[in-house]
Z-matrix of the N, CA and C atoms (Angstrom, degrees):
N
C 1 1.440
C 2 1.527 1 111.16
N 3 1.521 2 110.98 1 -36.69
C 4 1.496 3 101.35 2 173.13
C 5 1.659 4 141.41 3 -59.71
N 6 1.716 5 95.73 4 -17.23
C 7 1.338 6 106.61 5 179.23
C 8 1.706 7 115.23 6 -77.46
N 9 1.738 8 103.60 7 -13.91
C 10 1.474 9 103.05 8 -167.22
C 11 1.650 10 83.13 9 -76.77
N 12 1.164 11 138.01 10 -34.81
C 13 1.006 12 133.27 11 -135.42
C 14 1.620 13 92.77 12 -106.16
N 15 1.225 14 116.91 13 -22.17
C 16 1.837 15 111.42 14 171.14
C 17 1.669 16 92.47 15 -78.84
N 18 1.434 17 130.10 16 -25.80
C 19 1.470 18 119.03 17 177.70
C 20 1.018 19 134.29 18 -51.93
N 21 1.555 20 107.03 19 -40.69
C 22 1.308 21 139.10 20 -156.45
C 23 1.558 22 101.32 21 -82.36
N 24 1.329 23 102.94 22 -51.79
C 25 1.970 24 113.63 23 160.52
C 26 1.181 25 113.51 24 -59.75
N 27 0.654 26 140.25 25 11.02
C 28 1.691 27 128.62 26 -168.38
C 29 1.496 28 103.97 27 -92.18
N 30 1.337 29 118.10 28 154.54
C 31 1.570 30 121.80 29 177.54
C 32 1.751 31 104.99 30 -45.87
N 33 1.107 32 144.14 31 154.27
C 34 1.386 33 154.46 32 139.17
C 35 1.891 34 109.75 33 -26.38
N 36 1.266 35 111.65 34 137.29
C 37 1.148 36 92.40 35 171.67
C 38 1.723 37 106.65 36 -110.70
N 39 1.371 38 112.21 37 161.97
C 40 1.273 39 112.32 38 172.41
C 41 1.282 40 138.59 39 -107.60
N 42 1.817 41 115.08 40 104.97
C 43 1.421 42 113.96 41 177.41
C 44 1.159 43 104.20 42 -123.18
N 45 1.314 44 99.98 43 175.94
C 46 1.596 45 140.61 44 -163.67
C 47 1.625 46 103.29 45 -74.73
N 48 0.800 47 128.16 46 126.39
C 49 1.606 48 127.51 47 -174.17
C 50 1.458 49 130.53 48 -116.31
N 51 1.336 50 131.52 49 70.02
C 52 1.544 51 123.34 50 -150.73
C 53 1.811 52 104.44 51 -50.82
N 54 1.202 53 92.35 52 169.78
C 55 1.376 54 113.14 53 174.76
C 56 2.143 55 96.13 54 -60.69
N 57 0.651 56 107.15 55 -61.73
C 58 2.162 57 92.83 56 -172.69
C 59 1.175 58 96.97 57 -43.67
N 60 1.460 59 121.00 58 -69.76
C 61 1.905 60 108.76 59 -169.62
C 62 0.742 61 133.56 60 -82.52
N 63 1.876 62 127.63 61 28.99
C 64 1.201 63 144.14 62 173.00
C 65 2.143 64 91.80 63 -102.70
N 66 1.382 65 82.50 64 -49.01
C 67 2.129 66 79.71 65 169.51
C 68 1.464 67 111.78 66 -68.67
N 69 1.287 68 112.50 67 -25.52
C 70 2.183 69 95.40 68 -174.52
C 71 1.817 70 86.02 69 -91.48
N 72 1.142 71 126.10 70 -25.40
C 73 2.056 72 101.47 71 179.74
C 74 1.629 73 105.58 72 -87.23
N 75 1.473 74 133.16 73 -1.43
C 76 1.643 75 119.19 74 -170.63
C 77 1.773 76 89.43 75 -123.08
N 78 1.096 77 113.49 76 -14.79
C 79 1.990 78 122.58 77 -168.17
C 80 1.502 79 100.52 78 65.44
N 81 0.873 80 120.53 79 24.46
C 82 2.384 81 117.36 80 -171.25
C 83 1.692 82 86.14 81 -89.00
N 84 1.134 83 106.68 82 168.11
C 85 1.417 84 105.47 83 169.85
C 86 1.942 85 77.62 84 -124.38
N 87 1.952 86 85.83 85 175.98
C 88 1.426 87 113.39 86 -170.75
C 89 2.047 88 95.02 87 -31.28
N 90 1.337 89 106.99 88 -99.37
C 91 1.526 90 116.81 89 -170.68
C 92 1.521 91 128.34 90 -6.20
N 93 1.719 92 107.38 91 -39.72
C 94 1.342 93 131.07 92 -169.74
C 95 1.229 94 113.40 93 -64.11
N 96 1.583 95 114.92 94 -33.83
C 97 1.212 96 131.16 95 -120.81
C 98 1.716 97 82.35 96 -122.86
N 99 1.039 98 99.51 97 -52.45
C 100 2.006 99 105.37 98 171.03
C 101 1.178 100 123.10 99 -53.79
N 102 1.860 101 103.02 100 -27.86
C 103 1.346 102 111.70 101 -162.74
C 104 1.911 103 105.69 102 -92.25
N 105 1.286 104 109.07 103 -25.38
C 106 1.474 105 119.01 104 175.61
C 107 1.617 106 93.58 105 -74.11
N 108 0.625 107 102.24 106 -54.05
C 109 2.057 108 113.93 107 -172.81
C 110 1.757 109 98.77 108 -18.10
N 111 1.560 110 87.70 109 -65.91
C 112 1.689 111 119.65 110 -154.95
C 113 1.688 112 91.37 111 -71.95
N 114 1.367 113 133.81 112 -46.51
C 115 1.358 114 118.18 113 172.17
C 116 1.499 115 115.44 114 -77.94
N 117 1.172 116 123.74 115 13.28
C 118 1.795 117 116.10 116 -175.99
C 119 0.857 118 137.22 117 85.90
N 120 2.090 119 113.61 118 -5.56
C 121 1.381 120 130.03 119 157.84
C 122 0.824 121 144.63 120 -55.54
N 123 1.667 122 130.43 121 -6.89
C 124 1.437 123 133.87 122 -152.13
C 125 2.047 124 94.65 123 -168.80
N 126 1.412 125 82.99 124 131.73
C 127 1.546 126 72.63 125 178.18
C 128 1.589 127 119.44 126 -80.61
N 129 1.341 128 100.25 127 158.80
C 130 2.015 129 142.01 128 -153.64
C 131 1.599 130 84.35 129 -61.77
N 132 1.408 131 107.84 130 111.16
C 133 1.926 132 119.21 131 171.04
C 134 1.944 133 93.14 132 -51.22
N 135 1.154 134 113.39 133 173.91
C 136 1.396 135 123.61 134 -173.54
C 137 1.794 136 108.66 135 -134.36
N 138 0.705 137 120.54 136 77.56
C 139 1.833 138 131.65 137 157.11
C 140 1.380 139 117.01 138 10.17
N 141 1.243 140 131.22 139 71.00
C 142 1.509 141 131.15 140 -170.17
C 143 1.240 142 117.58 141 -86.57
N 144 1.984 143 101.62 142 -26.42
C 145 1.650 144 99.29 143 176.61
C 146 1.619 145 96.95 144 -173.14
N 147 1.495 146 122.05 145 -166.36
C 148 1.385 147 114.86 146 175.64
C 149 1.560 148 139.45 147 -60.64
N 150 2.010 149 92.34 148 -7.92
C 151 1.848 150 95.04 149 -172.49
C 152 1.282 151 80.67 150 -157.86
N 153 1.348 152 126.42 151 21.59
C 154 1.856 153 141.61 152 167.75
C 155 1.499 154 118.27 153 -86.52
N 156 1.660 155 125.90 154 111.12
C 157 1.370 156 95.05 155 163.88
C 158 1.222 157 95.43 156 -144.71
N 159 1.712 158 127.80 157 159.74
C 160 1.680 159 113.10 158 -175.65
C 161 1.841 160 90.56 159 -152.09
N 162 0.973 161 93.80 160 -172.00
C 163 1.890 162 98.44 161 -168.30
C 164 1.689 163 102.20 162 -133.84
N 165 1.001 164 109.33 163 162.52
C 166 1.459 165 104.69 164 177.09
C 167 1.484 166 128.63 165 -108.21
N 168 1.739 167 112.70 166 101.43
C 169 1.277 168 108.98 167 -177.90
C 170 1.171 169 133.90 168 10.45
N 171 1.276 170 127.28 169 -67.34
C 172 1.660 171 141.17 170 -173.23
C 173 1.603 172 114.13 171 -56.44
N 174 1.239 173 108.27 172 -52.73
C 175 1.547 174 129.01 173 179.44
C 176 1.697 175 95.91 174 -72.48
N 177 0.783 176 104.10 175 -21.13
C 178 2.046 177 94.25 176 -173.41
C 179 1.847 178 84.28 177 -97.99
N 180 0.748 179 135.83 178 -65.62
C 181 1.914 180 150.22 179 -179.17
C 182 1.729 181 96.38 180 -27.57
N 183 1.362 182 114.11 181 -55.39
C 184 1.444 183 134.80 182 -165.85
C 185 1.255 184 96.75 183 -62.66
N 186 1.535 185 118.60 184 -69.03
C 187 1.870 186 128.85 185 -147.00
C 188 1.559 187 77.68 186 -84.54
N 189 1.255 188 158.95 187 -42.23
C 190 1.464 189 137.59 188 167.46
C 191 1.928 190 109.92 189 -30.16
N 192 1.288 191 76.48 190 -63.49
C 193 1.609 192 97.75 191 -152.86
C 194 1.844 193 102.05 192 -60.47
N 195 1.303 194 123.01 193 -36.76
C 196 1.529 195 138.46 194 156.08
C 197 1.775 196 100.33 195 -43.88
N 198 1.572 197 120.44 196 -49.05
C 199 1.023 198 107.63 197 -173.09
C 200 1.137 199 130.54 198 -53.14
N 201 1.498 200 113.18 199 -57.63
C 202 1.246 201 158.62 200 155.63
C 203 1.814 202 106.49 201 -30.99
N 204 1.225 203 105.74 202 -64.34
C 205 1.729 204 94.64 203 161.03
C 206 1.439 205 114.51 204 -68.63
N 207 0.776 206 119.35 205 13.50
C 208 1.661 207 106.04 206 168.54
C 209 1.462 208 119.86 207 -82.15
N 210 1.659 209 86.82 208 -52.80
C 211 1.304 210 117.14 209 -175.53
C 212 1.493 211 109.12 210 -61.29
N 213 1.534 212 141.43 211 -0.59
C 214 1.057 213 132.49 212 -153.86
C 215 1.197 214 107.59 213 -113.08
């Protein structure tokens, strides 16, 4: 049981996050999500390829978790 619990501490890891499971963890659909982008609300998608773009776990994990303390 202690290792779940050194897991659970462990630094964040960092992946690549497509555009769908960035909409099923924030509920925004595509538009919303461009539109926070463009005012400074939501962190900057990341350039994977010519019609590629994904976000990085941590920064999507974080601006939840900011949300969530707001709300508290």
């Amino acid at each position: 049981m202690s290792s779940q619990t050194t897991a659970t501490a462990a630094p964040a890891e960092h992946r690549i996050l497509r555009r769908a499971e960035v909409e099923a963890k924030t509920g925004f659909k595509r538009a919303h999500i461009y539109s926070l982008m463009k005012e400074g609300k939501f962190p900057k998608a990341l350039r994977l390829g010519v019609r590629a773009v994904g976000w990085d776990s941590v920064e999507i994990e974080q601006w939840i978790a900011e949300r969530l303390n707001e709300r508290a």
